[in-house]
N, C-alpha and C positions, 0 to 999 in steps of 0.2 A: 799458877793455879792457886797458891796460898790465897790471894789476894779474892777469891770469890766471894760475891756476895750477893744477896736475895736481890738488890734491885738491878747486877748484873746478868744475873739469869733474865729477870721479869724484863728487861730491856731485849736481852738476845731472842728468850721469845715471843715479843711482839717483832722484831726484824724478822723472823723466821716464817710467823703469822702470814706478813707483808709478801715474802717471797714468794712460798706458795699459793696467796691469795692473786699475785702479776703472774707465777704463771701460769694459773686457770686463763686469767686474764690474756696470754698470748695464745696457749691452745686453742681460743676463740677466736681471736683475730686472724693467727698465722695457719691454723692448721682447719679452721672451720669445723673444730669441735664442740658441742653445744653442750657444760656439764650443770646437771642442776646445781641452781646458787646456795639451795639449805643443802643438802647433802655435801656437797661440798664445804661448806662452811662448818657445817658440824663434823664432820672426820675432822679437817684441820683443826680445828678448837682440841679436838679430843688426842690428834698427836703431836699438836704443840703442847698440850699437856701434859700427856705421858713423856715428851724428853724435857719439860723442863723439870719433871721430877727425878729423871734419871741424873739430869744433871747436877740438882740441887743434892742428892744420896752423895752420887759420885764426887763431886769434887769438894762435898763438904769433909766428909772422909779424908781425901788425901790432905788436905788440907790440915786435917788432926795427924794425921799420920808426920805430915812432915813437922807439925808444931813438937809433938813430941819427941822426935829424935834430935832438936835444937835444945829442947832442956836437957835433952839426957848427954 
């Protein structure tokens, strides 16, 4: 986790984007569920969002946390 960094998050979440955006994508095909394309699109925008900032809080954090018990 030391090793984090902003354009690892911004990559995880465009993969994560991707994920949710195929399986809207199969719920239509396999289950014949019909979701609107903006509503959907916007929630996902808005919680790939919010965890890529929980992840950017979170593991920049531990990431200090462990820098400094190597100095000490």
């Amino acid at each position: 986790m030391r090793d984090a960094s902003p354009g690892g998050i911004l990559l995880g979440s465009a993969v994560l984007f991707v994920v949710l955006w195929e399986i809207r994508s199969a719920l239509g095909l396999l289950a014949g569920v019909d979701t609107n394309g903006t509503v959907f699109f916007v929630g996902t925008i808005i919680f790939v969002a919010f965890v890529a900032f929980g992840l950017s809080v979170g593991l920049f954090q531990v990431s200090a946390m462990i820098f400094n018990e190597r100095r000490s």
